[in-house]
C-alpha positions as CSV (number, residue, x, y, z in Angstrom):
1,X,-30.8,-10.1,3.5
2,X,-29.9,-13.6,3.4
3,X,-27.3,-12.8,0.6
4,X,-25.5,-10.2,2.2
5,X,-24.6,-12.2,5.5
6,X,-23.4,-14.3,2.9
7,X,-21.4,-12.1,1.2
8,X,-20.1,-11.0,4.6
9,X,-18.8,-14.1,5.7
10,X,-17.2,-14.9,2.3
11,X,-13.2,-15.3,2.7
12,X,-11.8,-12.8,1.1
13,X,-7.9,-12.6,2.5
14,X,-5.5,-14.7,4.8
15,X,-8.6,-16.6,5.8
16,X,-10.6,-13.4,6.9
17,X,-13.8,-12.8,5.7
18,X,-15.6,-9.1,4.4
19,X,-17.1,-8.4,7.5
20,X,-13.5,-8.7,9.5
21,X,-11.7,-6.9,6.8
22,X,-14.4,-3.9,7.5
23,X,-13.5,-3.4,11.5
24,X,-11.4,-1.2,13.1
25,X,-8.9,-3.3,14.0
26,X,-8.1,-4.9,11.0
27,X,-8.0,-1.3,9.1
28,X,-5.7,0.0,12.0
29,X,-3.2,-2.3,11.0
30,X,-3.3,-2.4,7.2
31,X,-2.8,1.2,7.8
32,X,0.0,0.4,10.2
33,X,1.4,-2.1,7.5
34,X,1.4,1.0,5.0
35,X,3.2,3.3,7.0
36,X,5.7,0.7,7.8
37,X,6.6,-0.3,4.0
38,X,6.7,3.4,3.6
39,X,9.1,4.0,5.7
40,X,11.1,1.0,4.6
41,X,11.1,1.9,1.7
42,X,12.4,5.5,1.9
43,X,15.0,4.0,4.3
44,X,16.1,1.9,1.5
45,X,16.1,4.3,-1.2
46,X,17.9,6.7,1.7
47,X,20.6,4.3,2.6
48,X,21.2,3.0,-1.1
49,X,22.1,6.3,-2.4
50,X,24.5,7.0,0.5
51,X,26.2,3.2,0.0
52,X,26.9,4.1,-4.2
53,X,27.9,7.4,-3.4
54,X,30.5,6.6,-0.3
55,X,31.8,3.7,-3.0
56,X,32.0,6.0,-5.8
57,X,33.6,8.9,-3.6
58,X,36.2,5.9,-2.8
59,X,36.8,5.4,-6.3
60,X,37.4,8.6,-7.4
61,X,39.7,10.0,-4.3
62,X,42.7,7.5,-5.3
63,X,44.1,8.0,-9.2
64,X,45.4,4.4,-8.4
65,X,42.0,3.0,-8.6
66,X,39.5,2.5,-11.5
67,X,36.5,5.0,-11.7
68,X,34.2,2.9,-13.8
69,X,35.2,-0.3,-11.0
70,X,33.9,1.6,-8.8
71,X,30.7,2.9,-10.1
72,X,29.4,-0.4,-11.2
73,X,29.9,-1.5,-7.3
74,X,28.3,1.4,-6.7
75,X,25.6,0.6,-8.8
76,X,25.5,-2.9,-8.0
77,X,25.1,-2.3,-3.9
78,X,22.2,0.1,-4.7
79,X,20.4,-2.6,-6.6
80,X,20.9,-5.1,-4.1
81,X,19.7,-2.9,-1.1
82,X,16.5,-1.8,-2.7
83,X,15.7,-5.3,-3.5
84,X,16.0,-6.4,0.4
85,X,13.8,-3.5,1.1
86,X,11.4,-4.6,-1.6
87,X,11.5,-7.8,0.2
88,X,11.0,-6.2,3.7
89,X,8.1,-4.6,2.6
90,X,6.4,-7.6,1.4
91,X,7.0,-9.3,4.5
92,X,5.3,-6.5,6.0
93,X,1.8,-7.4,4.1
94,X,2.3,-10.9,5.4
95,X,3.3,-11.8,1.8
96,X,5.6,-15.1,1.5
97,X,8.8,-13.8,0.1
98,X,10.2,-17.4,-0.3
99,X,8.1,-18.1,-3.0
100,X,8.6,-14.8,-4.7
101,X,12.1,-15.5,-4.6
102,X,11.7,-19.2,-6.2
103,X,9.6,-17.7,-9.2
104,X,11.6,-14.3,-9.2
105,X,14.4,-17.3,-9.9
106,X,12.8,-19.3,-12.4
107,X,11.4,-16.2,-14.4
108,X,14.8,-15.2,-14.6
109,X,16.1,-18.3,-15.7
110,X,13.2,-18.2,-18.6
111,X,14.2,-14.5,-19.4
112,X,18.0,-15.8,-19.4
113,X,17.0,-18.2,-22.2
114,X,15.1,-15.8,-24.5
115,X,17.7,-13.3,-24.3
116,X,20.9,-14.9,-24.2
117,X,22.4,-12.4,-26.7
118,X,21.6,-9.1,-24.2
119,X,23.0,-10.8,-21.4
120,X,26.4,-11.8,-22.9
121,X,27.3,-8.5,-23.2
122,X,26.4,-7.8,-19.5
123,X,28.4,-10.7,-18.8
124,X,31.1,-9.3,-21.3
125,X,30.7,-5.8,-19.5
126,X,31.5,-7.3,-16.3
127,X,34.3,-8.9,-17.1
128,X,35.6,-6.1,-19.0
129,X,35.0,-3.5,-15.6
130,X,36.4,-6.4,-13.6
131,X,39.7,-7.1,-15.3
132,X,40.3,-3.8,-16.8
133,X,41.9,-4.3,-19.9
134,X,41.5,-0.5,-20.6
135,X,40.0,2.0,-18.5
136,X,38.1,5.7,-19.8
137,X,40.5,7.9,-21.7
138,X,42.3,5.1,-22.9
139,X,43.5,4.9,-27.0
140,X,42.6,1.4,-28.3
141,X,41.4,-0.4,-31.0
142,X,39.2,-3.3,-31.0
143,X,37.0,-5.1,-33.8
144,X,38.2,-2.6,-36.5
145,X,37.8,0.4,-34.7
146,X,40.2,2.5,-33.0
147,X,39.8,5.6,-31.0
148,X,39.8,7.0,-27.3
149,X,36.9,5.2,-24.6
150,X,34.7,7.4,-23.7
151,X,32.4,5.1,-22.1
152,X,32.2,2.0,-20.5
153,X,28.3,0.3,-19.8
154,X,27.2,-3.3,-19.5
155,X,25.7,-3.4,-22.2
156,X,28.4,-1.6,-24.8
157,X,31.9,0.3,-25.0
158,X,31.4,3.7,-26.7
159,X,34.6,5.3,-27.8
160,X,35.2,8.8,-30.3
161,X,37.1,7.8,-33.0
162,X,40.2,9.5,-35.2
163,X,37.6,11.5,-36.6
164,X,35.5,12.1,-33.7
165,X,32.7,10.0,-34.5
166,X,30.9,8.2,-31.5
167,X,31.2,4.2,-32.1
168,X,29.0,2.2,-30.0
169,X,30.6,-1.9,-29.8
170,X,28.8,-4.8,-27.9
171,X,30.7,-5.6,-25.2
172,X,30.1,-9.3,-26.5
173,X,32.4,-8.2,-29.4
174,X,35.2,-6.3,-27.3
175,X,35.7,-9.2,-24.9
176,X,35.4,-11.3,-27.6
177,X,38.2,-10.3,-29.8
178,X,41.8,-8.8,-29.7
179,X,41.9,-5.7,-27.7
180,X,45.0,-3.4,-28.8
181,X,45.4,-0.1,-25.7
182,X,48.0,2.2,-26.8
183,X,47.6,3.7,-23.7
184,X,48.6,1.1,-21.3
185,X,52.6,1.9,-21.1
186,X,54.2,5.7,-20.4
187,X,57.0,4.7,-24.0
188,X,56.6,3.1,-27.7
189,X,58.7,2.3,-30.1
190,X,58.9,3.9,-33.4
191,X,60.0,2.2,-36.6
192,X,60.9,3.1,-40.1
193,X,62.6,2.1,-42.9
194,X,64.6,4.5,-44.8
195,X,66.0,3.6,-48.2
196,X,69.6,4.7,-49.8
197,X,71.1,4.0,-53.5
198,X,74.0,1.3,-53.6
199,X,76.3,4.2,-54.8
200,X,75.4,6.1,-51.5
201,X,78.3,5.8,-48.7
202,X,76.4,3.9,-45.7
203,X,78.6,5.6,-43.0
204,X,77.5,9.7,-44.1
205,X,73.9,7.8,-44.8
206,X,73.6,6.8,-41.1
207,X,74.9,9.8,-39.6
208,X,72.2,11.8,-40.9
209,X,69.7,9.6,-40.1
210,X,71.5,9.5,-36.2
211,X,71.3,12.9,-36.5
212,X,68.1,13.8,-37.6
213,X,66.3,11.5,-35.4
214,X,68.3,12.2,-32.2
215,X,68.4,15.3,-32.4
216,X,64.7,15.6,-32.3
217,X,63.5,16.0,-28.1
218,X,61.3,13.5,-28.4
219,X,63.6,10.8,-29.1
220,X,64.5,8.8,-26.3
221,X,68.5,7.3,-26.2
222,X,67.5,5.0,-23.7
223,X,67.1,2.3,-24.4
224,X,69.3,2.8,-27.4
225,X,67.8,3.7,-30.5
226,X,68.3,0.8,-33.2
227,X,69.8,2.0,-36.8
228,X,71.0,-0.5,-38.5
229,X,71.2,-1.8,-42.3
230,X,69.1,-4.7,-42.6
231,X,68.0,-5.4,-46.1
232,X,69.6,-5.0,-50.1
233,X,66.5,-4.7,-51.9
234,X,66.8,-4.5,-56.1
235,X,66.8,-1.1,-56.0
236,X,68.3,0.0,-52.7
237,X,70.2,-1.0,-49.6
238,X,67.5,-0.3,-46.5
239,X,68.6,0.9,-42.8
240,X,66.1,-0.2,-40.5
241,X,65.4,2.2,-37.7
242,X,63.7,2.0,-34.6
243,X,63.4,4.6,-31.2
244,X,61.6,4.9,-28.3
245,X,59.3,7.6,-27.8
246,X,56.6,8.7,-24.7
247,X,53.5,7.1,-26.3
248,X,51.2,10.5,-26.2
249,X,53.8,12.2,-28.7
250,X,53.7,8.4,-31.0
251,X,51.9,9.5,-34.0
252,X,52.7,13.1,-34.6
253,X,56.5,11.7,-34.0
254,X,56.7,9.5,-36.4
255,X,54.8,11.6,-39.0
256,X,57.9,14.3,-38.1
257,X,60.6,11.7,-38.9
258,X,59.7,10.7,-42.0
259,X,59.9,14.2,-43.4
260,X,63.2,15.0,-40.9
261,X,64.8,12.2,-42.6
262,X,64.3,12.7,-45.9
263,X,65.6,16.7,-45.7
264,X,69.0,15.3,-43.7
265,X,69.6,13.0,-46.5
266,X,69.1,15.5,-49.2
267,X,71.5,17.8,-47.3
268,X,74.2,15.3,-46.8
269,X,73.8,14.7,-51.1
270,X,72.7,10.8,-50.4
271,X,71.0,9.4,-52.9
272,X,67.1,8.1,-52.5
273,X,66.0,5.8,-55.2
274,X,62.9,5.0,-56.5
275,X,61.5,2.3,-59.2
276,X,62.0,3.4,-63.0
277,X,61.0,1.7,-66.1
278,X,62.7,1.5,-69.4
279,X,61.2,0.7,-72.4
280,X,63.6,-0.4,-75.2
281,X,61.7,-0.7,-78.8
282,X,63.6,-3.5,-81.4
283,X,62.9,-4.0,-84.9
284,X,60.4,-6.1,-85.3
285,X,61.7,-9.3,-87.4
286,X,60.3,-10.5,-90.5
287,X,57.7,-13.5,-89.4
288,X,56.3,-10.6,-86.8
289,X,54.7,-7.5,-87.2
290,X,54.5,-6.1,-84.0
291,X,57.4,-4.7,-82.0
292,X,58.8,-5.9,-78.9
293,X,59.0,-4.1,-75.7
294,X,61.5,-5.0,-73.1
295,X,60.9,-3.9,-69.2
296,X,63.6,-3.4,-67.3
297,X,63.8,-2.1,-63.6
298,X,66.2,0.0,-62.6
């Protein structure tokens, strides 16, 4: 008997002992304390989802501003609501949220250490949603890789490549290195060089490359296109050529010229040279046995 008063009056929590955590009143109100936190926290989970959702619906309601911008706020004010509700609840149960804050702090700055890879690309995501150096359906190429951004996380950049394949990149290694977005301006500028023979009259060659290219609706004559001869190479004198062009229409465009070009200098009879090699074979002289070979480029 003796050992059961004692195990009654043993402090079992916030100073009480068994035999007061066994009455009525005390059971009342860790019920009331249960109700409460559950109704905090369906009021957190409640308001959260209608805070991402307003800030997402503002994101995508203006072409002017960035989707993924805006989801990560979203994102970012859910997680910060539900942690003040986890933090009301506690404080419900008479739990000291001060010091779970100061070891939720130091935890993290242990987990910081041990994982200071993961979190540079979060850091590097961040960055990359802040500043925006290409947004979802934008062409780029970064680290190697080139292709259209399909995705855009904290932890990584996914984009489908020329052939459709789906590259995953550590954001770490996009912010990290030279970003190239073919997407960012409406014009580009195309650039060739198209070779002639020295015997070839330069005026008739230019006119059919002005022709061929211009008259091509793609072309843009403002600014002006540039076709010009700019270099006398061994085996022919070069025009260097270069026209602006609406950047969705680049690569198909210049693939076009090439073989425009080429036909409209065959029409207008101007020559298009190309390396040859002749081989002259001498007699070989008496001290040698072997016969000479003499290259010469043409």
């Amino acid at each position: 008997m003796d050992s059961v008063n004692s195990l009654m009056q043993t402090e079992i929590y916030d100073g009480k002992s068994l035999a007061d955590l066994v009455t009525l009143e005390f059971l009342a109100q860790a019920l009331g304390s249960v109700v409460a936190a559950v109704v905090i926290l369906l009021a957190g989970f409640i308001v959260a989802g209608w805070v991402k959702r307003r800030i997402v619906q503002l994101g995508d309601s203006n072409a002017k501003l960035d989707v993924t911008l805006f989801h990560f706020l979203g994102n970012l004010a859910r997680y910060v609501i539900l942690a003040f509700a986890v933090l009301f609840v506690l404080n419900t149960f008479g739990v000291k949220t001060t010091s779970i804050v100061a070891a939720i702090g130091a935890a993290g700055l242990a987990i910081g250490l041990a994982m200071q890879g993961a979190l540079s690309n979060v850091a590097a995501g961040v960055m990359i949603i802040l500043f925006r150096p290409f947004k979802l359906g934008d062409f780029i190429e970064v680290d190697g890789e080139m292709g259209t951004v399909h995705e855009i996380t904290l932890n990584n950049t996914v984009i489908a490549s020329l052939s459709n394949l789906k590259v995953i990149i550590p954001n770490s290694e996009v912010w990290g290195n030279t970003i190239t977005n073919y997407s960012s301006f409406d014009t580009r500028r195309a650039e060739w060089v198209f070779g002639v023979g020295y015997g070839a009259n330069l005026a008739t060659a230019e006119k059919a490359i002005r022709d061929a290219i211009m008259g091509d609706s793609r072309s843009h004559s403002d600014p002006e296109p540039f076709i010009q001869v700019n270099a006398l190479n061994s085996s022919s004198v070069d025009f260097l050529v270069r026209v602006w062009v609406d950047a969705e229409e680049y690569f198909q465009y210049q693939a076009d010229m090439k073989r425009k070009v080429k036909e409209a200098l065959d029409a207008a009879g101007v020559d298009i040279p190309f390396p040859t090699r002749t081989i002259v074979q001498a007699e070989a002289e008496q001290e040698g046995g072997n016969a000479k070979q003499v290259d010469q480029a043409a």
